[in-house]
C-alpha positions as protocol buffer text, in pm:
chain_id: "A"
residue {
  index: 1
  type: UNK
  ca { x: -6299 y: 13642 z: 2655 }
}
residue {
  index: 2
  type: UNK
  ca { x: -6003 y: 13891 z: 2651 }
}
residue {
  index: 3
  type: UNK
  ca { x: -5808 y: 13911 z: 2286 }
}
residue {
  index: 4
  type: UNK
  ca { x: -5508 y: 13718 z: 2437 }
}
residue {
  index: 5
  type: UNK
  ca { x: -5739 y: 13407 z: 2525 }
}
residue {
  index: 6
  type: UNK
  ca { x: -5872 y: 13436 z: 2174 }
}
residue {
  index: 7
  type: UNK
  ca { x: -5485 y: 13466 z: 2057 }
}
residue {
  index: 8
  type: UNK
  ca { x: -5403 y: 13152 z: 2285 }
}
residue {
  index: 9
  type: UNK
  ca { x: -5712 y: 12967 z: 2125 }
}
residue {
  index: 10
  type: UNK
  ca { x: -5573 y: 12614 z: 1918 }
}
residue {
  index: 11
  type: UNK
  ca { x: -5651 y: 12703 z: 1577 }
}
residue {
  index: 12
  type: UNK
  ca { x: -5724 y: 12381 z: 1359 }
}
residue {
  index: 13
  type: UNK
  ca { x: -5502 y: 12306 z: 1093 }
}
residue {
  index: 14
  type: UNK
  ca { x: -5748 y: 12277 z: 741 }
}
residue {
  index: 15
  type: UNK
  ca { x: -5523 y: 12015 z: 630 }
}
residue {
  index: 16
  type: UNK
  ca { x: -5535 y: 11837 z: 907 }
}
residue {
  index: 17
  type: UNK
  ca { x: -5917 y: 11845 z: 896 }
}
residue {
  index: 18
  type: UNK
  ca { x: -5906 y: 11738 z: 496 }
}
residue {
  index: 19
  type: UNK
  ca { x: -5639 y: 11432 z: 600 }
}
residue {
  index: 20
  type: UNK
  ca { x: -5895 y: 11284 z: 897 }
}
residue {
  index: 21
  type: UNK
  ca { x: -6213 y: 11328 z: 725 }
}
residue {
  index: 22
  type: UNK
  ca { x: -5989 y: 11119 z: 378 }
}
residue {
  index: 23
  type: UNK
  ca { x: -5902 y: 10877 z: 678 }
}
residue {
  index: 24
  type: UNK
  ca { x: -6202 y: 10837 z: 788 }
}
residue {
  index: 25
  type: UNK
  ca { x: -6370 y: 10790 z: 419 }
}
residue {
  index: 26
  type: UNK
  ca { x: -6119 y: 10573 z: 321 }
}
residue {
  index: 27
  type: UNK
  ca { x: -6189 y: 10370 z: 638 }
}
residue {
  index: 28
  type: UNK
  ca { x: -6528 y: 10305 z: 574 }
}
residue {
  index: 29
  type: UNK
  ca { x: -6474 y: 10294 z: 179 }
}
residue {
  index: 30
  type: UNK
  ca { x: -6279 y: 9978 z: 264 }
}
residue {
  index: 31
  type: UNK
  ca { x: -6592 y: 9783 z: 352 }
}
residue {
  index: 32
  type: UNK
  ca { x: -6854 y: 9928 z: 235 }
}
residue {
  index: 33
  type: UNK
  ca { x: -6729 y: 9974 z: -168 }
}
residue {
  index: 34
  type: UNK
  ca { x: -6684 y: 9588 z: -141 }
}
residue {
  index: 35
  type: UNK
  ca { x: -6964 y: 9506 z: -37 }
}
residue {
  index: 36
  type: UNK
  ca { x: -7191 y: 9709 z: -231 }
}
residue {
  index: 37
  type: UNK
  ca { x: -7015 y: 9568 z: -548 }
}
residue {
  index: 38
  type: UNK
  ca { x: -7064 y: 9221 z: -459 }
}
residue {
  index: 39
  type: UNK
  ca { x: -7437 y: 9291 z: -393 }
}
residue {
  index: 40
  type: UNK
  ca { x: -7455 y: 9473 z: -745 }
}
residue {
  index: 41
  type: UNK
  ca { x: -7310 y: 9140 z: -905 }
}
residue {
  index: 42
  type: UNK
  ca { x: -7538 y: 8959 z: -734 }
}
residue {
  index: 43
  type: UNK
  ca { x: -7814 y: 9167 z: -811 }
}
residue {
  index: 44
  type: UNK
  ca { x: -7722 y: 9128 z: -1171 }
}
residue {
  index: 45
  type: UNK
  ca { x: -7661 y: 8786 z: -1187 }
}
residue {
  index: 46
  type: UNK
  ca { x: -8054 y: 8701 z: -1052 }
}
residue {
  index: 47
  type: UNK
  ca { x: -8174 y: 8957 z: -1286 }
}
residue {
  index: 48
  type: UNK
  ca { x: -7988 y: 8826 z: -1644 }
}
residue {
  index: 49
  type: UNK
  ca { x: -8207 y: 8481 z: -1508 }
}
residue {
  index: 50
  type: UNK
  ca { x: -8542 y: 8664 z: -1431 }
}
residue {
  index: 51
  type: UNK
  ca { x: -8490 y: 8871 z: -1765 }
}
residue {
  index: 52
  type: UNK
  ca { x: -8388 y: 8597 z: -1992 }
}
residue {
  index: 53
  type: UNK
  ca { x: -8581 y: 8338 z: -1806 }
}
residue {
  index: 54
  type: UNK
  ca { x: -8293 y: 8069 z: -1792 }
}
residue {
  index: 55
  type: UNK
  ca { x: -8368 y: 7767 z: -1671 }
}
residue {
  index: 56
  type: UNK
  ca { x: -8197 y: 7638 z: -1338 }
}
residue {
  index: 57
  type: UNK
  ca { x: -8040 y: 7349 z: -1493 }
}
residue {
  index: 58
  type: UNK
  ca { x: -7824 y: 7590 z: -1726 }
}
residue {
  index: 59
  type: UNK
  ca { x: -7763 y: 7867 z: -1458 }
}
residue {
  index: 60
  type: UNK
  ca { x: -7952 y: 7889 z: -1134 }
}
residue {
  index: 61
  type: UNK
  ca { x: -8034 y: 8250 z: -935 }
}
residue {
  index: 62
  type: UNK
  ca { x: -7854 y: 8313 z: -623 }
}
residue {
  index: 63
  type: UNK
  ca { x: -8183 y: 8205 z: -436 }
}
residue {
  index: 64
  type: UNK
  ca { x: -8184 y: 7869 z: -583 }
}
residue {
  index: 65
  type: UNK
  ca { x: -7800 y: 7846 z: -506 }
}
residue {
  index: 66
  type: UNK
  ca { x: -7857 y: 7952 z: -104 }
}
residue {
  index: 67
  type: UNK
  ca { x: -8144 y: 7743 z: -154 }
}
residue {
  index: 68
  type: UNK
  ca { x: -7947 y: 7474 z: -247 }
}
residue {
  index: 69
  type: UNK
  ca { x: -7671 y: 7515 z: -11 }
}
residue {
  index: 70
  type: UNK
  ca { x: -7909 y: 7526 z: 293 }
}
residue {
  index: 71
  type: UNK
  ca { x: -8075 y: 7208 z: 195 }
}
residue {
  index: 72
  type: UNK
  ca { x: -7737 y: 6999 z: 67 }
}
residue {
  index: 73
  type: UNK
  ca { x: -7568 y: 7133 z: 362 }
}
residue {
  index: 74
  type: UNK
  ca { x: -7497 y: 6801 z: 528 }
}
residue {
  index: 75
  type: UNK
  ca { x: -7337 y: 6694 z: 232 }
}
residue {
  index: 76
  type: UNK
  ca { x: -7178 y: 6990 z: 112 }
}
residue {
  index: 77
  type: UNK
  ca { x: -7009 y: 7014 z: 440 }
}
residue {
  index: 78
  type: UNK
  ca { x: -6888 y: 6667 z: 495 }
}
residue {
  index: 79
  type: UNK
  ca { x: -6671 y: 6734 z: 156 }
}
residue {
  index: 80
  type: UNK
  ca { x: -6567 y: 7114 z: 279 }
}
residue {
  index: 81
  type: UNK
  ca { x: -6420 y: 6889 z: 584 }
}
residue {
  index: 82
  type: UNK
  ca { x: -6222 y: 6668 z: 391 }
}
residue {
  index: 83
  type: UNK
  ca { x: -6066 y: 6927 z: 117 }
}
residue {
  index: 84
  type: UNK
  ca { x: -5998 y: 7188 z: 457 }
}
residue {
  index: 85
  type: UNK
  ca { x: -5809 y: 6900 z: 600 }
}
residue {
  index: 86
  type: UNK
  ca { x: -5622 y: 6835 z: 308 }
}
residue {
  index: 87
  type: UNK
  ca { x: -5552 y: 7192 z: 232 }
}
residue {
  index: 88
  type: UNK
  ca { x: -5451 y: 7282 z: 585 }
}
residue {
  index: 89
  type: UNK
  ca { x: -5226 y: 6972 z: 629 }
}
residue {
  index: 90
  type: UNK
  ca { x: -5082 y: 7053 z: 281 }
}
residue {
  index: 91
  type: UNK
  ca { x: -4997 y: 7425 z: 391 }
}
residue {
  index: 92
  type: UNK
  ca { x: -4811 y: 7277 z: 768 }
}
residue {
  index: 93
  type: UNK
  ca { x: -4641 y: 7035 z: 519 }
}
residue {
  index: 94
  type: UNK
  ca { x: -4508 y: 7327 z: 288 }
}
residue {
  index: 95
  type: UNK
  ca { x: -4439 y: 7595 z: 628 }
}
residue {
  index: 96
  type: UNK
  ca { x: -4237 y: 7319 z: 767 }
}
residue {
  index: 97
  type: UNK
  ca { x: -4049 y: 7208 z: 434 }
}
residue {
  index: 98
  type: UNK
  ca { x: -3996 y: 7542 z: 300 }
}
residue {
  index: 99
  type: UNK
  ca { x: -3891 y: 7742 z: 566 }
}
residue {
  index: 100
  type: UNK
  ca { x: -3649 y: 7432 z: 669 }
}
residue {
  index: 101
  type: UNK
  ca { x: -3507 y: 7435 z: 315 }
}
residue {
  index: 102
  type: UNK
  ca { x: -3460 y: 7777 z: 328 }
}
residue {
  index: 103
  type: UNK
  ca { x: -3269 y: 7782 z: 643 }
}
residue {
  index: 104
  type: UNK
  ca { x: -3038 y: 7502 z: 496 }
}
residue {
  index: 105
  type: UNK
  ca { x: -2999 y: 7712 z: 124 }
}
residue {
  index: 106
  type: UNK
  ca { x: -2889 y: 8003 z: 360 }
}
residue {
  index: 107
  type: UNK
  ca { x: -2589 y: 7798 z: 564 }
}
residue {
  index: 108
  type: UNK
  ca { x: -2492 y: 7588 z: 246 }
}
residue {
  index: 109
  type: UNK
  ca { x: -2455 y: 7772 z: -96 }
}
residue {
  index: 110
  type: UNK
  ca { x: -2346 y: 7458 z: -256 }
}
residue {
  index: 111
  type: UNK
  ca { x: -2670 y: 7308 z: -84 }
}
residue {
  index: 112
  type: UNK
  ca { x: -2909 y: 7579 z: -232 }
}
residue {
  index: 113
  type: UNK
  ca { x: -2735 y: 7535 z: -570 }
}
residue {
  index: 114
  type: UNK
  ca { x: -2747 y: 7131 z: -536 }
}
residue {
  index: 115
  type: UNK
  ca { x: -3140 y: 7117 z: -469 }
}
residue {
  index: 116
  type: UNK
  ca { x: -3321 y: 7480 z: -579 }
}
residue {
  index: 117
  type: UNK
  ca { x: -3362 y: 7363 z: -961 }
}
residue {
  index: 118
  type: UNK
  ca { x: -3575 y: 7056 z: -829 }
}
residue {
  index: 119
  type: UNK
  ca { x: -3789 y: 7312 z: -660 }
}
residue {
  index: 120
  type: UNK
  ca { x: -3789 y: 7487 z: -933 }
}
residue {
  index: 121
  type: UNK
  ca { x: -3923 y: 7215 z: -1142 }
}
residue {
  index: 122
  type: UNK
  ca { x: -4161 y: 7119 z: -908 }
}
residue {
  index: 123
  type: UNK
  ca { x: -4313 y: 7442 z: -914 }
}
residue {
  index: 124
  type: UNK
  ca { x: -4323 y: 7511 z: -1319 }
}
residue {
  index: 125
  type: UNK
  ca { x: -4505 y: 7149 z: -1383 }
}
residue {
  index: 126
  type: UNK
  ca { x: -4831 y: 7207 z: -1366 }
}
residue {
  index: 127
  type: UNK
  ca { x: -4970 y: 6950 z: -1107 }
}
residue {
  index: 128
  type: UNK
  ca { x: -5269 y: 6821 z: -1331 }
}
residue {
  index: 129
  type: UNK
  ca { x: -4980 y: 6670 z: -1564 }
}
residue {
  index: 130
  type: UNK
  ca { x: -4809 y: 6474 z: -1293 }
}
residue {
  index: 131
  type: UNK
  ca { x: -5117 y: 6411 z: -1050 }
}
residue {
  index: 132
  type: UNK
  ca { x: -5179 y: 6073 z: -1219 }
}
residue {
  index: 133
  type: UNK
  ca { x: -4824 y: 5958 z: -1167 }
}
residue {
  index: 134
  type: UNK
  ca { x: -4855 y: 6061 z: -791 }
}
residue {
  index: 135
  type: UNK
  ca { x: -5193 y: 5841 z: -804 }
}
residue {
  index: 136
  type: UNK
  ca { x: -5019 y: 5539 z: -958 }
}
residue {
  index: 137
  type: UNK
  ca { x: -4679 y: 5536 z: -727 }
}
residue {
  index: 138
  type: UNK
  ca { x: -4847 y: 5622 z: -388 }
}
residue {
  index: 139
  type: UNK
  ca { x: -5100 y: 5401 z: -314 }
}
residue {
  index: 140
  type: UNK
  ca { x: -5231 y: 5603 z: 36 }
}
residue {
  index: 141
  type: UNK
  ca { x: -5498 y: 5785 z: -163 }
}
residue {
  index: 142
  type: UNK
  ca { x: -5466 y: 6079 z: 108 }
}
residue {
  index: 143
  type: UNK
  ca { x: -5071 y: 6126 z: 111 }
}
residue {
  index: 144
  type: UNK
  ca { x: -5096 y: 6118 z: -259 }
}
residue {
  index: 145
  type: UNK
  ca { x: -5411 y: 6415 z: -263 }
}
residue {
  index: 146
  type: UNK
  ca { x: -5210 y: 6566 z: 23 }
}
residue {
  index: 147
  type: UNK
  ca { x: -4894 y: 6551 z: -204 }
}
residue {
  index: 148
  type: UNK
  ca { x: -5009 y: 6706 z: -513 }
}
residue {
  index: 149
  type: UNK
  ca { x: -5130 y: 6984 z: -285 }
}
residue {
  index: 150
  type: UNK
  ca { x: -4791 y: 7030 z: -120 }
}
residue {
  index: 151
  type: UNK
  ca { x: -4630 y: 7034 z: -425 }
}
residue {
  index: 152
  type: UNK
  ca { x: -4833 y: 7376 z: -558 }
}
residue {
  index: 153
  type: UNK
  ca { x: -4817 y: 7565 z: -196 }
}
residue {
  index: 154
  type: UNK
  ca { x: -4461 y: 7478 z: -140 }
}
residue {
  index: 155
  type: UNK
  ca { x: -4232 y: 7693 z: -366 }
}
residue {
  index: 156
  type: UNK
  ca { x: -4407 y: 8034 z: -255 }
}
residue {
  index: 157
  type: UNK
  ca { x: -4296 y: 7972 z: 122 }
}
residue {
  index: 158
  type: UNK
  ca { x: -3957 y: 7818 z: 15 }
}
residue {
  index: 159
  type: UNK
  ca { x: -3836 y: 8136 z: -247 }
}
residue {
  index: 160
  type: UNK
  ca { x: -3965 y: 8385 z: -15 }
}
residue {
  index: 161
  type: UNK
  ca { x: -3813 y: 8266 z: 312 }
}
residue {
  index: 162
  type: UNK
  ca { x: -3514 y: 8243 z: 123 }
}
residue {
  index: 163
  type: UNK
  ca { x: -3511 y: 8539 z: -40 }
}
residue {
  index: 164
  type: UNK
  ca { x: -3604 y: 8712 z: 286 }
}
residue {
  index: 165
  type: UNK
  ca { x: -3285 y: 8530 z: 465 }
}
residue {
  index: 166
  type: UNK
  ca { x: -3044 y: 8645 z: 246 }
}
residue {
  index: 167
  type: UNK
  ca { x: -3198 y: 9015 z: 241 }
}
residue {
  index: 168
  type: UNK
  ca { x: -3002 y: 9091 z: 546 }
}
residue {
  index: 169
  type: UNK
  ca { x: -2809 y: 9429 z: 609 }
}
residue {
  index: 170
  type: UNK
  ca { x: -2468 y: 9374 z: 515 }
}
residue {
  index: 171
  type: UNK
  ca { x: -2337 y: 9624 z: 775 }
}
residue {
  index: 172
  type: UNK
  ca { x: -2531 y: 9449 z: 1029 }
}
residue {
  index: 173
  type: UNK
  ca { x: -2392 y: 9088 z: 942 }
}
residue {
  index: 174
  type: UNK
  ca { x: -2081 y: 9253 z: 955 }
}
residue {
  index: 175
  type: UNK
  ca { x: -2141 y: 9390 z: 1277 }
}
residue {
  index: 176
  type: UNK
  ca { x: -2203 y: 9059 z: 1433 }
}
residue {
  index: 177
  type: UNK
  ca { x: -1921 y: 8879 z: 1281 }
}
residue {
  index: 178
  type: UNK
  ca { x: -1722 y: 9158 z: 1460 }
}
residue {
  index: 179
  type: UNK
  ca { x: -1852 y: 9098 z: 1812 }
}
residue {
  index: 180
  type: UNK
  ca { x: -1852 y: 8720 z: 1716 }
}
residue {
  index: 181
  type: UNK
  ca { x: -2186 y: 8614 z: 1651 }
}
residue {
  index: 182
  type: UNK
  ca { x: -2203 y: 8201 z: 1631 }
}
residue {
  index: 183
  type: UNK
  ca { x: -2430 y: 8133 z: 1307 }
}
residue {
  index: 184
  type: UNK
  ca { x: -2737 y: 8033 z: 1481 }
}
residue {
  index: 185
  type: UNK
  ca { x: -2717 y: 8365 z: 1680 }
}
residue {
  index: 186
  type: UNK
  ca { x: -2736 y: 8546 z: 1375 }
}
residue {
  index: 187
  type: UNK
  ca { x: -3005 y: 8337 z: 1225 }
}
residue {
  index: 188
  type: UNK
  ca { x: -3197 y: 8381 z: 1525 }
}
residue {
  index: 189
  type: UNK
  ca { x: -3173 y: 8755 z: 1609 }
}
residue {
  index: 190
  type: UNK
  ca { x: -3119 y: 8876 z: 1258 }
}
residue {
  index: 191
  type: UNK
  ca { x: -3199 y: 8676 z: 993 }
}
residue {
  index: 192
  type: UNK
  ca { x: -3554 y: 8536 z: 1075 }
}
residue {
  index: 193
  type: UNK
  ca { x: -3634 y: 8841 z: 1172 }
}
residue {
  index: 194
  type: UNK
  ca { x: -3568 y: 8997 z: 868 }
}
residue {
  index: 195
  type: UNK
  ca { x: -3734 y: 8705 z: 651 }
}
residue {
  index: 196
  type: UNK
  ca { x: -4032 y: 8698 z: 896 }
}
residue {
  index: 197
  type: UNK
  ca { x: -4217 y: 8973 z: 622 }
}
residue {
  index: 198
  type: UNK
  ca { x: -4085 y: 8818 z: 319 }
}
residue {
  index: 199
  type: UNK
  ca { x: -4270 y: 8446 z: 503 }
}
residue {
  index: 200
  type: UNK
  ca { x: -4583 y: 8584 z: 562 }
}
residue {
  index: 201
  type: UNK
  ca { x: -4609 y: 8741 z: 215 }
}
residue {
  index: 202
  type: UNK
  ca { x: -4509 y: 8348 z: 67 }
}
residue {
  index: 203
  type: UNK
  ca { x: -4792 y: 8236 z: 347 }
}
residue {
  index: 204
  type: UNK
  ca { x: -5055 y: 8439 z: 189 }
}
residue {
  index: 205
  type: UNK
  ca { x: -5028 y: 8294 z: -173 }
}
residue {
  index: 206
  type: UNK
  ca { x: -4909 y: 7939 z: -37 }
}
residue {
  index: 207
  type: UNK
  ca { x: -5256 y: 7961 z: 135 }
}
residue {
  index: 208
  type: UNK
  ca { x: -5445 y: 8022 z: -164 }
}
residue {
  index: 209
  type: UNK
  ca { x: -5234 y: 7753 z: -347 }
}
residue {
  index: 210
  type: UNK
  ca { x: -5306 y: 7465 z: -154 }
}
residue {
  index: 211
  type: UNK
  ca { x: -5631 y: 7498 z: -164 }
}
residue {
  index: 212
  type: UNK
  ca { x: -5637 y: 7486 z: -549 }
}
residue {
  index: 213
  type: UNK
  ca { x: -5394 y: 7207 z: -529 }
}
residue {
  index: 214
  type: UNK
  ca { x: -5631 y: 7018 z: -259 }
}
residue {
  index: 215
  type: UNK
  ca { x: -5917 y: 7040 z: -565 }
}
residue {
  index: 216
  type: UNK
  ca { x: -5728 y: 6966 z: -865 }
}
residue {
  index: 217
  type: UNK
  ca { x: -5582 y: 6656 z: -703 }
}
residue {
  index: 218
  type: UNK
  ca { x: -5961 y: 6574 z: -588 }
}
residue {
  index: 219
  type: UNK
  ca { x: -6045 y: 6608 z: -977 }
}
residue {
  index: 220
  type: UNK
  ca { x: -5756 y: 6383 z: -1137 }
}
residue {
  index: 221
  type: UNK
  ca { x: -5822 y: 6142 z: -801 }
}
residue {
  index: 222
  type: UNK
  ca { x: -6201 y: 6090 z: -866 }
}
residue {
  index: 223
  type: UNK
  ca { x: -6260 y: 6006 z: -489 }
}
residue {
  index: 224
  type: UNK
  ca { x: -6603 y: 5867 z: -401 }
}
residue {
  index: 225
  type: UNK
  ca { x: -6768 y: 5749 z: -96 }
}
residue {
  index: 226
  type: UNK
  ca { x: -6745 y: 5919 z: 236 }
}
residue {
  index: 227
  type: UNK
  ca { x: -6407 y: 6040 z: 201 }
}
residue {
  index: 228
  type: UNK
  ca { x: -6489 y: 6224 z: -97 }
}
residue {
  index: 229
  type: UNK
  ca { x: -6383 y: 6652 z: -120 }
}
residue {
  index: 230
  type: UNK
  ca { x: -6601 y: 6916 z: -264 }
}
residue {
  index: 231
  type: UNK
  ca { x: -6441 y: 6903 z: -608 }
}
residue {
  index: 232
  type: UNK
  ca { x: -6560 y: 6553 z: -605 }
}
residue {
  index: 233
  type: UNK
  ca { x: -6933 y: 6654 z: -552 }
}
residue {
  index: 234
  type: UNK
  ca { x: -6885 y: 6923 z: -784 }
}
residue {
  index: 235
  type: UNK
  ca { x: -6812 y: 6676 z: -1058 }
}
residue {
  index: 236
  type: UNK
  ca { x: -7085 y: 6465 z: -926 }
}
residue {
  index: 237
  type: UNK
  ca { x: -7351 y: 6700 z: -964 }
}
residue {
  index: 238
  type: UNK
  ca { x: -7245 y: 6799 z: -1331 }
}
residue {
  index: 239
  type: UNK
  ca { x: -7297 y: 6413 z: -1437 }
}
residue {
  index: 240
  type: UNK
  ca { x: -7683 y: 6460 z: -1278 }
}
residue {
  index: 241
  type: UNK
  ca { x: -7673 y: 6778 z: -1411 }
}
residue {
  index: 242
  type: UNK
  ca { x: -7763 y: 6965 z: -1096 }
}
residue {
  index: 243
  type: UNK
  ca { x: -7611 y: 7286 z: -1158 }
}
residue {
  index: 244
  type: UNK
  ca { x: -7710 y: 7507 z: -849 }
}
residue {
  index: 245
  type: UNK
  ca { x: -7563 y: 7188 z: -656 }
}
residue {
  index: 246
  type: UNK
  ca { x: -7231 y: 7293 z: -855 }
}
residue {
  index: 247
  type: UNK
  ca { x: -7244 y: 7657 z: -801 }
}
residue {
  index: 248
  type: UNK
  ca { x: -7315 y: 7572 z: -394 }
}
residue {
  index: 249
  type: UNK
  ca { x: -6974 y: 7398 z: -370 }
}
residue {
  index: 250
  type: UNK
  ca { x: -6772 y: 7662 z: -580 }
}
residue {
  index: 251
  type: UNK
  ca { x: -6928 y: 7907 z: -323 }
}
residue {
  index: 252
  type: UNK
  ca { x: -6781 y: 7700 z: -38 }
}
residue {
  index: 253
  type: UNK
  ca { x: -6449 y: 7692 z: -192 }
}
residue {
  index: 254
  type: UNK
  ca { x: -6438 y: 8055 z: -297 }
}
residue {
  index: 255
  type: UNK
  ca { x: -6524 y: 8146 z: 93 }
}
residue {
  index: 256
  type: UNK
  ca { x: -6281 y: 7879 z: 217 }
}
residue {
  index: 257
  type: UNK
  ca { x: -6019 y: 8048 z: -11 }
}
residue {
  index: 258
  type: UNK
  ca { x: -6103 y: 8407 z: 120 }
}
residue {
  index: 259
  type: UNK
  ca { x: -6094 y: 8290 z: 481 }
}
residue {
  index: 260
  type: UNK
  ca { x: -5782 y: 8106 z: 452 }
}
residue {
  index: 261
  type: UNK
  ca { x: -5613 y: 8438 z: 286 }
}
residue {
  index: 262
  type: UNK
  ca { x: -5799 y: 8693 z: 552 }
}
residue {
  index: 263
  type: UNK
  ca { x: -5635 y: 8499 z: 865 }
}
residue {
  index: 264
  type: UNK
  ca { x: -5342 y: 8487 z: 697 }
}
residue {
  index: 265
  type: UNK
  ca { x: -5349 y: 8849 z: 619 }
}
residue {
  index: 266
  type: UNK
  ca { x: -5473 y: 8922 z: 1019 }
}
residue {
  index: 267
  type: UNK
  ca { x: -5177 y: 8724 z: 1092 }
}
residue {
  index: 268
  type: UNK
  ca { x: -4963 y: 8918 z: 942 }
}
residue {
  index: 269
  type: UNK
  ca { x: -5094 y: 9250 z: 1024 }
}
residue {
  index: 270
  type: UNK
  ca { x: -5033 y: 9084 z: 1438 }
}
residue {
  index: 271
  type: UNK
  ca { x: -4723 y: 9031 z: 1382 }
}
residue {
  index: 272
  type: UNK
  ca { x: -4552 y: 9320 z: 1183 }
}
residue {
  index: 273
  type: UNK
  ca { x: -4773 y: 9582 z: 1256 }
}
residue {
  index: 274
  type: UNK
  ca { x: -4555 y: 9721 z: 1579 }
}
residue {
  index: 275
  type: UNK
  ca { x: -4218 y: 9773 z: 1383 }
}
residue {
  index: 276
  type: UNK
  ca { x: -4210 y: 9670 z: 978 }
}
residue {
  index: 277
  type: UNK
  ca { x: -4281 y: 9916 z: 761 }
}
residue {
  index: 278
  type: UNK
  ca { x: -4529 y: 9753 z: 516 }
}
residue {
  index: 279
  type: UNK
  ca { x: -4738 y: 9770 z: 823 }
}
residue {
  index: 280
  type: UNK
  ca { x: -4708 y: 10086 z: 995 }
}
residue {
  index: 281
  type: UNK
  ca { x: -4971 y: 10334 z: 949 }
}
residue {
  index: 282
  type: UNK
  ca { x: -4866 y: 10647 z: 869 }
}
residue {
  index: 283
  type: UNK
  ca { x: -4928 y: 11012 z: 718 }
}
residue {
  index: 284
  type: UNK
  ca { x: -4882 y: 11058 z: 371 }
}
């Protein structure tokens, strides 16, 4: 090779080498680093038994729990049904109502001023305190658990839609008042838009939310019989005292709460990752 071709070789940047291989440990970081801590915990937790010898009926290993799980399964799952139905229907309930509100606080100022404290006082009473009314008033016992959980996923969609709406560019509502935008057009092409991040954030925590509301309203209801949720069996098995049965259907609702907040996250990685910048990948 002649000393231009050598000359007219690419030479590697050693930064750039530095910044992939820090991409690429990050990447795998990402999943491995939780996962080995969760098997640590576990680890622990079945060792603080086997070293203290604790009986099951005070806390149970993570065998006896998986144990537990795979044998109470039929029942275990009939209950994950009905609190995933009432924690789904309850999040619909609060998309629909809270982005709807939001869109009316947005045209109407004297609307959003009229009706935002009730939201605002729906959201700072803490729905254990007024689950009992909800109980006495609605006699549906599944519009009343589907209520209370409404009421605790509702505000997060409702103050972050709105807050997204009115987070518009002020040059560009000015620009389409100038070419003379009706107000739906510019709810449509720029206001949604712009709220669409400020949504899916609200989405994320109203996700988590009515799930929690779903099992506190199970608790205060005290459903029995076939309709009855996990938070029911959960109190059930405390009575009998069977413990790993307890720990089996907090396991069920932890994973239903992290799958409910990973497809919302997915979701929102789908549908911002081409243009918002919260999304976008790029080099630091």
């Amino acid at each position: 090779m002649s000393t231009t071709d050598m000359n007219m070789a690419p030479v590697v940047d050693e930064e750039e080498l530095r910044y992939a291989r820090a991409q690429k440990r990050e990447k795998v970081a990402k999943w491995v680093l939780p996962v080995v801590v969760i098997a640590l915990a576990i680890f622990l937790w079945d060792r603080i038994v086997v070293w203290n010898n604790i009986p099951h009926y005070i806390l149970p290993g993570p065998g006896v729990v998986l144990e537990t799980l795979i044998k109470d399964w039929g029942m275990l799952s009939s209950a994950l049904m009905v609190t995933l139905k009432i924690t789904l229907a309850a999040l619909a309930v609060a998309v629909i109502g809270g982005v709807g509100l939001a869109i009316l606080f947005t045209q109407s100022r004297y609307f959003e001023m009229s009706f935002y404290p009730f939201a605002v006082i729906l959201q700072v009473t803490p729905v254990v305190s007024i689950a009992p009314l909800i109980f006495i008033y609605v006699d549906n016992r599944l519009a009343a658990l589907l209520l209370c959980a409404w009421i605790v996923a509702f505000f997060p969609i409702l103050s972050n839609t709105t807050l997204g709406l009115n987070s518009t560019d002020h040059n560009l509502r000015d620009l389409y008042k100038i070419y003379g935008a009706t107000r739906w057009q510019r709810l449509r092409y720029l206001q949604l838009p712009t709220a669409l991040p400020y949504f899916l954030g609200g989405l994320r925590i109203a996700g988590g939310l009515s799930l929690i509301g779903a099992v506190v309203a199970e608790y205060v209801a005290g459903t029995g019989g076939i309709g009855s949720g996990l938070a029911f069996r959960i109190l059930e098995a405390g009575y009998r005292l069977n413990i790993p049965r307890m720990f089996a259907a907090l396991l069920l609702i932890a994973a239903t709460g992290v799958v409910i907040f990973t497809a919302a996250s997915l979701l929102s990685h789908a549908l911002l990752h081409k243009w918002h910048e919260s999304a976008i990948k790029r080099e630091s």
